[in-house]
C-alpha positions in Angstrom: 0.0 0.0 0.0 1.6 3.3 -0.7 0.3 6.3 1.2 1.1 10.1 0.4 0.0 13.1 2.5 1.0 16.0 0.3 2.0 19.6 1.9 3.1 22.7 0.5 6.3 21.9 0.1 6.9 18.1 -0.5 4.9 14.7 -1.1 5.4 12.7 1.9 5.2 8.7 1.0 4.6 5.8 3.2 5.4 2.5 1.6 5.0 -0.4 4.3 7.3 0.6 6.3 9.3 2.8 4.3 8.9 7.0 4.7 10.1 9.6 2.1 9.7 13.0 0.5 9.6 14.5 -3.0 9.9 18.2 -3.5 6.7 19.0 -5.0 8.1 21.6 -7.7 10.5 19.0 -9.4 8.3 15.1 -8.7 6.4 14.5 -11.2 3.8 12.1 -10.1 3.3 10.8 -13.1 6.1 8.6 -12.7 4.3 6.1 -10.7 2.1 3.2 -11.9 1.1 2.1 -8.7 -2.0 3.2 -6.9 -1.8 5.7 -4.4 -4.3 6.8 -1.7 -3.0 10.5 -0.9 -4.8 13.8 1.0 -3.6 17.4 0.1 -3.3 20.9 1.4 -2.0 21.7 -1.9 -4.3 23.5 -3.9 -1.8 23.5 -7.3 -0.9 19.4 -6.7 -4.6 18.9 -6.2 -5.5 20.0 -9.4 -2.6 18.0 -11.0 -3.7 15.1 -9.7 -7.5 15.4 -10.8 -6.3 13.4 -14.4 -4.2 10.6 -12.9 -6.6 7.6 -11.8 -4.5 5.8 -10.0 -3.5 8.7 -7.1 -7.2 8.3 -4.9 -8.3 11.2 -2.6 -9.0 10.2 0.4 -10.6 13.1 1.2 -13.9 12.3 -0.3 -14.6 9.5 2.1 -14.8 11.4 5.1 -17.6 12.4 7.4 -17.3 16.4 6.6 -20.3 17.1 8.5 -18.1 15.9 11.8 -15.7 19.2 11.3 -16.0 22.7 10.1 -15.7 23.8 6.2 -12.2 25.1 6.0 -10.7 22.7 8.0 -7.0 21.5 6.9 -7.5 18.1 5.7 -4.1 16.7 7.5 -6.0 18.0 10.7 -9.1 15.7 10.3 -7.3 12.6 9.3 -5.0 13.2 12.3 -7.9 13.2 14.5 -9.5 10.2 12.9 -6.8 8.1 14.0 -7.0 9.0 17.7 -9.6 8.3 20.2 -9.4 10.6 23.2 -6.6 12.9 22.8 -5.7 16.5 22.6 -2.7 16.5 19.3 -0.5 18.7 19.1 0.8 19.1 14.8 4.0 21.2 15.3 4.9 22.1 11.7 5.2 25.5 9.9 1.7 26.1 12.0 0.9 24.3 15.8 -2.5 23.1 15.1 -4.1 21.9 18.6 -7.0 19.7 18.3 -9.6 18.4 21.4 -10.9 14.6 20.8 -13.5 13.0 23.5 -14.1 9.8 22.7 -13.6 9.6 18.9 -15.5 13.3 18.2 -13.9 16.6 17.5 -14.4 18.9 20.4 -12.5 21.7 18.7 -9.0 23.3 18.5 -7.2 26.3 17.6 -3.8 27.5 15.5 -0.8 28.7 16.7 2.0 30.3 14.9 5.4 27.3 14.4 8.5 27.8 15.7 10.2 29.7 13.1 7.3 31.5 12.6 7.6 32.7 16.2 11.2 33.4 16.0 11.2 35.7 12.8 8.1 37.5 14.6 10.3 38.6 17.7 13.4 39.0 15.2 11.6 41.8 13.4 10.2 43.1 16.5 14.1 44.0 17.1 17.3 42.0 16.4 18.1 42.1 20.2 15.6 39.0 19.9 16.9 37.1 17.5 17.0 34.2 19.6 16.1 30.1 18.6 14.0 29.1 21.5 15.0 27.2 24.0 13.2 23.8 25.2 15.0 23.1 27.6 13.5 25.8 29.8 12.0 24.6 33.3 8.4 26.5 32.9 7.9 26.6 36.3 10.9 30.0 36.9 10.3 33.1 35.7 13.2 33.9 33.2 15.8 36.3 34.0 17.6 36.5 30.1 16.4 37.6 26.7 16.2 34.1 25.5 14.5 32.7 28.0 12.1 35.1 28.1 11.2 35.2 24.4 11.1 31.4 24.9 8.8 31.1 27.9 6.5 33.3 26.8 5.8 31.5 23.5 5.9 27.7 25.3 4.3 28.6 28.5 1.3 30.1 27.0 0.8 26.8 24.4 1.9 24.5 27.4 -0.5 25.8 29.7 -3.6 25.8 26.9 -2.7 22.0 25.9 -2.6 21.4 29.8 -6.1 22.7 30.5 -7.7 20.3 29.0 -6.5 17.1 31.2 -6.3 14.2 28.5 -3.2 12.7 27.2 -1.3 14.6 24.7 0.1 13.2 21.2 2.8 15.3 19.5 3.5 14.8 15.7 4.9 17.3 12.9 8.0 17.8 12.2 9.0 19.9 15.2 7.2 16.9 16.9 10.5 16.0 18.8 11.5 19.7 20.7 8.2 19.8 21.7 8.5 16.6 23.5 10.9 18.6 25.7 8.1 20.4 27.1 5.1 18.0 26.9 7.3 15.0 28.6 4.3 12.8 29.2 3.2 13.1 25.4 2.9 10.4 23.1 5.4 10.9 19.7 3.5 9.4 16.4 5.3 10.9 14.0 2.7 8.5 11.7 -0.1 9.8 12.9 -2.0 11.5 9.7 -0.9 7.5 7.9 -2.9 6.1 10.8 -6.0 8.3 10.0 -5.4 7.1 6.3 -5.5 3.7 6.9 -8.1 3.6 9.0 -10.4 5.7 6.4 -9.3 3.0 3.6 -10.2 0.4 5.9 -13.9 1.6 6.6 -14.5 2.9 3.1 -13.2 -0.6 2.0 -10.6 0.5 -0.9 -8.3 -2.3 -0.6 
């Protein structure tokens, strides 16, 4: 079975066992023969792949009536893999979403990493700091860094914390963040999980 979830920037593959990435300006995915069940964010892909029968959408055998209309598609199948959870996507964007028993309670977005960084950079250079994660969140700061850094991951920490169910980090920022939330769950195959359980109950292979 070969699975793609398809971003902005690359087509990410799951082949059994095996992960990779194509850049999604040079792969032409044309090149492959074999079926493949894929979601995308990608508006420009999307549209590419519209001619090609064997790439399947797995979009269109979701429940969209469980979520809200402009919901990222990598969201919902992320959730559909989960039971009771709160996830935590740390990628380009934090997406943070609350599931009770199988249904979608909610969630919100939250600027990424470097996102957050280049926002206090161009507030003034003095703040040009990478954050760091290993900051204990229970001591006020007393250094620039610090400072820039608990007030970004204290704020999302404290949020995620609220809502007292077990957390699951994935994204690729997945393992800093693990730093903070050190009782999460890492399934960096998360979204593939929500794919195959969507192929499974729609019956496609």
């Amino acid at each position: 079975m070969l699975l793609c979830d398809i971003g902005n920037t690359s087509y990410h593959f799951l082949e059994d066992d095996k992960e990779y990435k194509k850049n999604v300006i040079s792969f032409n995915p044309k090149e492959i023969t074999q079926v493949v069940y894929f979601i995308c964010v990608n508006a420009s892909v999307r549209k590419k792949l519209e001619s090609l029968d064997n790439w399947i959408d797995l979009s269109a055998y979701i429940k969209t009536e469980k979520y809200y209309e402009t919901m990222g598609v990598d969201r919902i199948f992320a959730i559909e893999a989960v039971k009771s959870c709160i996830i935590v996507d740390a990628g380009s964007a934090i997406t943070v979403d609350v599931v009770k028993e199988g249904v979608f309670e909610g969630g919100f977005i939250y600027p990424g990493k470097r996102a957050m960084e280049q926002t206090y950079e161009k507030i003034s250079p003095a703040l040009a700091y990478s954050f760091n994660f290993d900051l204990d969140l229970d001591i006020m700061p007393k250094n620039s860094q610090d400072a820039i850094s608990y007030g970004f991951l204290k704020t999302l920490y404290s949020e995620v914390s609220s809502h007292n169910l077990p957390v699951v980090l994935t994204g690729g920022d997945a393992q800093e963040f693990k730093k903070i939330f050190k009782n999460a769950q890492l399934d960096e195959q998360l979204i593939f999980k929500g794919m195959k359980k969507i192929i499974k109950e729609a019956k496609l292979c």
